[in-house]
C-alpha positions in Angstrom: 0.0 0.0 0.0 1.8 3.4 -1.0 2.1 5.5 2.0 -0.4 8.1 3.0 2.2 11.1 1.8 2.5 10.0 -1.7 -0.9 9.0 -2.1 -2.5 12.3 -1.1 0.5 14.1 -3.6 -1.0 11.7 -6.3 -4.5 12.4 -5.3 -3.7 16.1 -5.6 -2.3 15.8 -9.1 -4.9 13.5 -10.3 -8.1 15.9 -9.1 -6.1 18.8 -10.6 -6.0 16.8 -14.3 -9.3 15.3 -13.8 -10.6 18.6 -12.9 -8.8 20.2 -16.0 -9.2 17.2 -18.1 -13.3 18.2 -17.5 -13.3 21.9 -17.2 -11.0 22.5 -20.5 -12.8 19.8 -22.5 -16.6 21.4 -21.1 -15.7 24.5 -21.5 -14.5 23.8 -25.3 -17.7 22.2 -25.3 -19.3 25.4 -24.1 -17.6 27.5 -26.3 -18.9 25.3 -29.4 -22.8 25.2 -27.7 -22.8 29.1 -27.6 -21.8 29.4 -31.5 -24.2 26.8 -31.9 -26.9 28.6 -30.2 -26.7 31.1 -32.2 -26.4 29.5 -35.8 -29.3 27.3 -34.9 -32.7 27.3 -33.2 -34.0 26.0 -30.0 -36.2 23.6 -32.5 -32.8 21.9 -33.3 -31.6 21.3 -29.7 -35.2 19.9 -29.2 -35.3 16.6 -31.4 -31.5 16.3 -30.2 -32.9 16.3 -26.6 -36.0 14.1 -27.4 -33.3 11.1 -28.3 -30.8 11.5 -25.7 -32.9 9.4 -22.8 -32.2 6.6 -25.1 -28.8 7.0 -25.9 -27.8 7.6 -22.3 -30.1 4.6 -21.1 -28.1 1.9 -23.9 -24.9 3.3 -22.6 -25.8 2.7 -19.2 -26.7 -0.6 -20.2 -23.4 -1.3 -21.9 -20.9 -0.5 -19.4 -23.0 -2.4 -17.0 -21.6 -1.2 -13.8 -18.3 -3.2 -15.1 -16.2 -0.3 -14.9 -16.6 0.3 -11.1 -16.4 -3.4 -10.4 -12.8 -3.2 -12.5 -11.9 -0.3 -11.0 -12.5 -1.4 -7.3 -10.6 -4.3 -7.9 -7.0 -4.4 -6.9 -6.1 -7.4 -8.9 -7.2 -7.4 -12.3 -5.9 -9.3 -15.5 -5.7 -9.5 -18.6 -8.7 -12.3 -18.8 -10.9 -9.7 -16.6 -9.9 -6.8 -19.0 -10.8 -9.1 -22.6 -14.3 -10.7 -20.7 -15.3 -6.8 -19.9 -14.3 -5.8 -23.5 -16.1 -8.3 -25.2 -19.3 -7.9 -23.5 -19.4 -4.2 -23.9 -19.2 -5.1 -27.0 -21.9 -7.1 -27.6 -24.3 -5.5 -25.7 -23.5 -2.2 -27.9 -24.2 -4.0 -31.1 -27.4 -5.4 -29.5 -28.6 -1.9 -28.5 -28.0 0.0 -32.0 -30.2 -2.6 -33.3 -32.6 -2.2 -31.0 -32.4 1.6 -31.5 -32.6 1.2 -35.3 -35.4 -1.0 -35.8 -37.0 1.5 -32.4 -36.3 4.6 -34.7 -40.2 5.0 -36.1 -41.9 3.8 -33.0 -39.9 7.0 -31.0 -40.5 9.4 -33.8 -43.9 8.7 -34.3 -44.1 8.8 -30.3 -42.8 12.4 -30.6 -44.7 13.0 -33.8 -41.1 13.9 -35.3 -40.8 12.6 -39.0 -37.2 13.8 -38.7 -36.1 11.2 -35.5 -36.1 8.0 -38.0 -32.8 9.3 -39.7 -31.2 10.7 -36.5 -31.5 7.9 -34.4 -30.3 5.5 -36.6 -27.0 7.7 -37.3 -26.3 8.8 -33.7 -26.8 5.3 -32.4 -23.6 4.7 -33.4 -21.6 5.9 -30.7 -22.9 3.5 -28.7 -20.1 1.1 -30.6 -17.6 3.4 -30.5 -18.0 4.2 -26.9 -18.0 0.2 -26.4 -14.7 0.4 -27.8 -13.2 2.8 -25.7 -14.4 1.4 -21.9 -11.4 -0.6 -20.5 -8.8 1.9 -22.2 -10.1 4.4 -20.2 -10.7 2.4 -16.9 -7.0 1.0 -17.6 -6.0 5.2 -17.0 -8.7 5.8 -14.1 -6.8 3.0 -12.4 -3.7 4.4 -12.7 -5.2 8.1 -11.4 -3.5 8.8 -15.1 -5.9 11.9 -16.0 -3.3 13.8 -17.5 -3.2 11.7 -20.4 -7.7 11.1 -20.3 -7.4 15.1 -20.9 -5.3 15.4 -23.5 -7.7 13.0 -25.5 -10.5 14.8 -24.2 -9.3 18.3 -25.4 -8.0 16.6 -28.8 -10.9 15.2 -29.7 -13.3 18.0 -28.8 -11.7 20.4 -30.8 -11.0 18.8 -34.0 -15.1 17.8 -33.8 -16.3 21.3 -32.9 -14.2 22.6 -35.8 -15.8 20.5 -38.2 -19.4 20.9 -36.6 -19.1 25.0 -36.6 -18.4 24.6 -40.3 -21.1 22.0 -41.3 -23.8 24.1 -38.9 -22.5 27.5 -41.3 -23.0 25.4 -44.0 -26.8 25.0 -43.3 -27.3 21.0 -42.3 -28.8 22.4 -39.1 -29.5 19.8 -36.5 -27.2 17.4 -38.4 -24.1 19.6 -37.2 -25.2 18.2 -33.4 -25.4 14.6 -35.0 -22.3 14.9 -36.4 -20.6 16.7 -33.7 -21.6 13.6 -31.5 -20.1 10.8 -33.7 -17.2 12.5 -34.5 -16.0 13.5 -31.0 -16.6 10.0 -29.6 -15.1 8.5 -32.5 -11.6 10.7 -32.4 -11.9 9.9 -28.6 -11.8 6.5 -28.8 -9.2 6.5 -31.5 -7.1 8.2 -29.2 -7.3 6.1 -26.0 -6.5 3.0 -27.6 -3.1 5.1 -28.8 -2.5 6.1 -25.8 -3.5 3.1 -23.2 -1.8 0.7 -26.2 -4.0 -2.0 -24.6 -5.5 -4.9 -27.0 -7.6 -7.3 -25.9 -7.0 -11.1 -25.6 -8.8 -13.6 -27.9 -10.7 -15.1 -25.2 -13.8 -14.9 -22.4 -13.8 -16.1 -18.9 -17.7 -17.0 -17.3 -15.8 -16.8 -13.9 -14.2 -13.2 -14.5 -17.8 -12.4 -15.9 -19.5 -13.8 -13.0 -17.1 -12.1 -10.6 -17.5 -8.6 -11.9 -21.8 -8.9 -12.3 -22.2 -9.8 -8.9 -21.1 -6.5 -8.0 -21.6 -4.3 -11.2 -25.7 -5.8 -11.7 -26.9 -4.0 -8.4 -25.3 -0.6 -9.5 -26.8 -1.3 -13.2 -30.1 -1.6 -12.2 -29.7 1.5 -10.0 -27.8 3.0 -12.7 -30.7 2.8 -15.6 -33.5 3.9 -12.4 -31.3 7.3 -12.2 -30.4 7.5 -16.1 -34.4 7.3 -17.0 -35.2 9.4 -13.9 -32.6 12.7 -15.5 -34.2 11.9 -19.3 -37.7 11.7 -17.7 -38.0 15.7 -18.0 -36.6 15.8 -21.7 -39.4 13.0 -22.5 -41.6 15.0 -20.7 -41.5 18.5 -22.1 -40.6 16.9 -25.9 -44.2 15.3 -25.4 -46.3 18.2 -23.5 -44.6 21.3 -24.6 -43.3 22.3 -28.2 -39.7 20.9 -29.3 -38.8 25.2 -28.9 -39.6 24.5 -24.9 -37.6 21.3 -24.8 -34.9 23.6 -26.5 -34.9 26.2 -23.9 -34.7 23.2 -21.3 -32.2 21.3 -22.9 -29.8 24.1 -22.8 -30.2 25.2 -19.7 -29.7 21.9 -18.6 -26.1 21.8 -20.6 -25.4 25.2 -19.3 -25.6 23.8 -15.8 -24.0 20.6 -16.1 -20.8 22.2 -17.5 -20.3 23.1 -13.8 -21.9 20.9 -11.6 -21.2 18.0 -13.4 -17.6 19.1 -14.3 -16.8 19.5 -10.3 -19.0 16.4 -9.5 -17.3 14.0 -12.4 -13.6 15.2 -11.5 -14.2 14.5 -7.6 -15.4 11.0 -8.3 -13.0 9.7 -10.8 -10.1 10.9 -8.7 -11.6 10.2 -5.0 -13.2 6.6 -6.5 -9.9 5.2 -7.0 -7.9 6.3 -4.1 -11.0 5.7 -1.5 -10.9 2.1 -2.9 -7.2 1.7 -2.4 -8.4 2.6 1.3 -11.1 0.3 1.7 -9.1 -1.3 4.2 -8.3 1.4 6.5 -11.6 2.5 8.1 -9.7 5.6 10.1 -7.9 6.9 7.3 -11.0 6.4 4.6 -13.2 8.5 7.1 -10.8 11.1 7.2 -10.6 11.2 3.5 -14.4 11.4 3.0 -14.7 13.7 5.3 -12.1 16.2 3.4 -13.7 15.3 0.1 -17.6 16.5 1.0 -16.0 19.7 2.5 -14.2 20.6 -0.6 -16.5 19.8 -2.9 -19.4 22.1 -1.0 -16.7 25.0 -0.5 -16.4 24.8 -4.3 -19.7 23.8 -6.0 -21.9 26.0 -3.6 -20.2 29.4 -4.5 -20.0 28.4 -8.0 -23.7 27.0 -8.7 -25.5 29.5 -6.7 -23.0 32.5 -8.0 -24.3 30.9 -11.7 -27.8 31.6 -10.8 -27.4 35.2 -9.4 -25.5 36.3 -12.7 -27.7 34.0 -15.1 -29.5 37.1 -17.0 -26.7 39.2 -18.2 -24.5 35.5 -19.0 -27.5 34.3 -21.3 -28.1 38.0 -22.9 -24.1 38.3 -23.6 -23.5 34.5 -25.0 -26.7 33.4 -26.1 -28.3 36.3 -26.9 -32.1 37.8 -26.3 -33.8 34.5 -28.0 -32.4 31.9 -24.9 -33.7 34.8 -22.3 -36.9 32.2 -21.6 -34.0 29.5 -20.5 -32.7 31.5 -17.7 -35.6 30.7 -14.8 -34.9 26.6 -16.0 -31.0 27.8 -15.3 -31.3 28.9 -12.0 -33.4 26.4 -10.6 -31.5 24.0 -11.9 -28.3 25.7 -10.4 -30.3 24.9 -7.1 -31.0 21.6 -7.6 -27.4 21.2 -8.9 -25.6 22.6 -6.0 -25.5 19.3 -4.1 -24.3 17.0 -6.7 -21.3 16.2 -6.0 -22.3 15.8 -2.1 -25.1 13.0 -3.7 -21.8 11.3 -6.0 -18.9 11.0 -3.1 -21.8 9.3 -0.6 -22.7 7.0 -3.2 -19.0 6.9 -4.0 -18.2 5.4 -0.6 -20.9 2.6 -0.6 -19.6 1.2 -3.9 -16.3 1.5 -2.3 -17.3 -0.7 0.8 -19.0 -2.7 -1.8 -22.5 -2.2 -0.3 -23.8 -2.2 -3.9 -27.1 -3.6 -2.8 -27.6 0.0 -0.6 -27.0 1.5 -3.7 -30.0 -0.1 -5.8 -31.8 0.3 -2.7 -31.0 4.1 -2.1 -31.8 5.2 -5.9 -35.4 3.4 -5.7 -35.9 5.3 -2.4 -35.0 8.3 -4.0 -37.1 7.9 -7.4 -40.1 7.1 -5.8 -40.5 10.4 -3.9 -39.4 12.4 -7.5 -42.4 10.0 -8.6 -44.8 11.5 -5.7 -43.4 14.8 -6.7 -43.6 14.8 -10.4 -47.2 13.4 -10.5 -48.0 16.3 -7.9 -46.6 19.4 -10.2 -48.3 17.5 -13.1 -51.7 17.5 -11.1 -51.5 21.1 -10.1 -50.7 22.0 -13.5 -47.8 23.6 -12.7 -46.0 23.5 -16.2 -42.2 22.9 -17.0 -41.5 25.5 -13.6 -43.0 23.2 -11.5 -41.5 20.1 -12.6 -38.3 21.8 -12.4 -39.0 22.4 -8.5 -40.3 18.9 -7.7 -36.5 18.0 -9.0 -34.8 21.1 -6.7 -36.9 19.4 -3.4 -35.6 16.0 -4.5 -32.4 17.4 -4.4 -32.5 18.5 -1.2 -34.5 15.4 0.2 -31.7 13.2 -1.5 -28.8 14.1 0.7 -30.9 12.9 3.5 -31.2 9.7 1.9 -28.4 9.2 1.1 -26.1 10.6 4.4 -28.2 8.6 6.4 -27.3 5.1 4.4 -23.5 6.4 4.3 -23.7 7.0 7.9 -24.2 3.6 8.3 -20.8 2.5 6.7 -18.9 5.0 7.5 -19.0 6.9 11.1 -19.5 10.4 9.4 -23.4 11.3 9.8 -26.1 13.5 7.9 -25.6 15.8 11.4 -21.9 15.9 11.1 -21.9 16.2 7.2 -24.2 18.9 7.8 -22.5 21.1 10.2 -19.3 20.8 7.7 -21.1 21.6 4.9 -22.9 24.7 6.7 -20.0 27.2 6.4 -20.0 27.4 2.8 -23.6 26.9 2.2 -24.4 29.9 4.3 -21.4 32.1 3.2 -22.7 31.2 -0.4 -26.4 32.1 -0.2 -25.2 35.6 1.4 -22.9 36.5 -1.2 -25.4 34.8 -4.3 -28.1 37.0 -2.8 -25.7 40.0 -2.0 -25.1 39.6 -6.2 -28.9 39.3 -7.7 -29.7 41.9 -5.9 -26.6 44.3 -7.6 -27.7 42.7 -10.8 -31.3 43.7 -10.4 -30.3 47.4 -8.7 -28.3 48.1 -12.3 -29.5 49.2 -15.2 -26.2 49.1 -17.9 -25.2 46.9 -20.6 -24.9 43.4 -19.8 -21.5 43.3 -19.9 -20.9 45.5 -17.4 -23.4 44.1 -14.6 -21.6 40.7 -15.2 -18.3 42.3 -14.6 -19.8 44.2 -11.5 -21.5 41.0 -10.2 -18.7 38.7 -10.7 -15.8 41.4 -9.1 -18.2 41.5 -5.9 -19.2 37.7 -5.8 -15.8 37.0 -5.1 -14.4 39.2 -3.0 -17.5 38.7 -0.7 -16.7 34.6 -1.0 -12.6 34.9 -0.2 -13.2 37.5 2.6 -16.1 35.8 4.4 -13.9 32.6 4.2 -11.0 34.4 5.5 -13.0 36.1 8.4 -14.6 32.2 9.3 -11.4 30.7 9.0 -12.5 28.0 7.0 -9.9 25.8 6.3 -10.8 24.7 2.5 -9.6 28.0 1.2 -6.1 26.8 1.8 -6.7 23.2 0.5 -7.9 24.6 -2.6 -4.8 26.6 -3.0 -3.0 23.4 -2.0 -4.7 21.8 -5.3 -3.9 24.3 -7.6 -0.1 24.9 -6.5 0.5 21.2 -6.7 -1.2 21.7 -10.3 0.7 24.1 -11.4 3.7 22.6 -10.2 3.1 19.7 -12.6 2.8 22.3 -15.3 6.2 23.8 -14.9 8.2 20.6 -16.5 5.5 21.3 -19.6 6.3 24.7 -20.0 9.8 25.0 -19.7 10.3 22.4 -22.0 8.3 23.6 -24.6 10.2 26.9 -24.0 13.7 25.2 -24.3 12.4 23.3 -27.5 11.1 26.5 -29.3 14.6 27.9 -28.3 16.4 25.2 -31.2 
């Protein structure tokens, strides 16, 4: 077992890559959806949004909770590795069929002529993403995510490049097909270059066996929660004009490319090394325990300062047309605020291998967004209201699943609670303390941002600094050690551009 010193230097370095690996590739990502926004129509991003519950359900379905199970397991082989690969494999060939011969049934579900041809074109990625599953796991294993972010930057660019000049071309919602296939495509190219990892000619039951015990229970929960964050898009694309779903979609996008960015880049760093600890009950409390803090210190601030400053960022990179998605954005910015709180909880139970908790825990949870969704459809409360039942199932989720972790691990809802309350309530003063600025001026949109962002901080750092708490420094702590890694890149690309 590497020693604690090392381990939390290699943790460091891995969150900071993970973190960029997510936040340069998303906000590439979010570069290419604003020019996008504005070449095309909210219509477009509708029909892409009616199709992604499918998509995101047969990739849930292919990966099978198999990744986990690999990555949780300290003594994999080459046998375990080929099984995986081969049954990823298979399933993705049996989904695009399913999808293709499913293609009329959805579009006539949707009343969507147009969905027949998409579907069956950006099924594919389901196969190349098959491709791609134990090359990356391989890297996760390794905390190697300086490597998982060059692909991700490589790939995302040379695909929005191409997309921003087939959309200025005038193929419309065809650019966001293409974009899709392409990026997943170059990706997948790319780890099999850089992992250098080929599979065996050959498939063991008991490696099979071994890894579904564990990796069924966090399927089936897996597909509940996958159906249950589509269940809105299938929602709206029925009700409410393909425009509305639009307006939803990319407000939902728009928040994700925080909140998920922060969320994904704790877990695939924390997963690994918490598993490595799975032995150690003293010293995996104490990691868990630094994880939930600095992930609240840093998502709070960052989804509620979103929501405060959501007007004037919508007018300036979207333009007056998305104006109608900024209410979707800030409630969704609540709702999202407690992500990655939700993730490292869960985290921990796969990591004691309580995957039956798991299953258990994400039923628990969809049946109350059941009670609640049925309720805001009742009352007739439109897309608003739907949008709340998921910001109170948020916040009735933590419970859940604190409560369950609690169990495991001797770190409670109360004590999680009372850790997480210092940035929570330092966060809704200065979020609050910045809507209001934002309301109280009356100049050009870029001008109230800068104004709104300027105070944000300063109100953040200086509260923090007055409280004393302690995460300020750790996240200076991660981005030192980040740019220390840096410094060999740049100095010797400096000393090569010298010859």
């Amino acid at each position: 077992m590497p020693n604690s010193s090392s381990l939390e230097n290699k943790t460091m370095t891995g969150l900071f890559w993970s973190f960029m690996d997510l936040m340069s590739r998303g906000g590439i990502q979010l570069g290419l959806q604003i020019i996008m926004a504005r070449l095309l129509l909210p219509h477009h991003f509708g029909l892409i949004g009616m199709i992604m519950v499918f998509i995101a359900i047969s990739n849930t379905l292919i990966d099978s909770g198999f990744s986990q199970a690999l990555i949780r397991d300290k003594k994999t082989t080459q046998l375990d590795y080929s099984t995986v690969f081969y049954f990823n494999l298979l399933v993705s060939l049996l989904a695009y069929g399913i999808l293709f011969v499913s293609a009329k049934f959805i579009s006539a579900f949707y009343n969507e002529p147009q969905l027949i041809e998409i579907i069956r074109v950006i099924s594919v990625v389901l196969i190349i993403n098959s491709l791609g599953i134990i090359q990356r796991v391989k890297l996760v294993k390794e905390i190697d995510f300086k490597t998982i972010t060059k692909v991700s930057i490589f790939s995302v660019v040379i695909s929005g490049l191409i997309t921003i000049t087939i959309a200025l071309l005038g193929f419309g919602v065809w650019s966001l097909v293409i974009n899709m296939v392409l990026t997943h495509l170059i990706q997948t190219v790319s780890l099999w270059f850089y992992s250098r990892w080929i599979p065996s000619v050959a498939f063991s039951y008991k490696s099979f066996k071994k890894y579904f015990g564990f990796g069924s229970k966090l399927l089936a929960s897996s597909i509940i929660d996958t159906i249950y964050n589509n269940v809105y898009s299938v929602i709206i694309g029925k009700t409410y004009s393909t425009s509305q779903l639009g307006y939803y979609s990319n407000a939902l996008k728009f928040r994700d490319f925080t909140a998920l960015s922060i969320s994904n880049a704790v877990e695939r760093v924390s997963y690994p090394v918490l598993s490595s600890m799975q032995d150690d009950e003293n010293r995996l409390k104490m990691a868990f325990e630094k994880i939930i803090k600095t992930s609240g210190f840093v998502n709070f601030p960052l989804m509620i300062g979103l929501a405060a400053v959501a007007t004037p960022t919508f007018g300036i990179l979207l333009g007056e047309k998305w104006l109608p998605s900024v209410i979707y954005f800030q409630l969704l910015c609540i709702a999202g605020m407690l992500f990655p709180i939700h993730i490292i909880n869960l985290s921990i139970l796969q990591v004691k291998g309580r995957s039956d908790l798991f299953l258990l825990i994400e039923v628990i949870k969809k049946v109350i967004l059941t009670v609640l969704i049925i309720l805001a459809v009742l009352l007739k409360t439109g897309i608003i209201g739907l949008i709340v039942a998921a910001v109170v199932n948020s916040y009735i989720s933590m419970f859940v699943n604190t409560y369950f972790t609690g169990k495991e691990v001797a770190y409670s809802t109360r004590k999680q609670l009372n850790d997480l309350l210092p940035a929570f309530t330092i966060s809704c003063i200065m979020g609050l303390t910045v809507f209001w600025v934002g309301n109280m001026l009356t100049m050009n949109y870029i001008f109230i941002l800068a104004i709104q962002i300027g105070i944000g901080v300063s109100i953040y750092i200086v509260l923090c600094k007055i409280f004393k708490v302690k995460e300020l420094m750790i996240i200076y702590q991660i981005i030192r050690n980040g740019i220390t890694t840096l410094k060999p890149l740049l100095k010797y690309k400096k000393k090569k551009q010298t010859f």
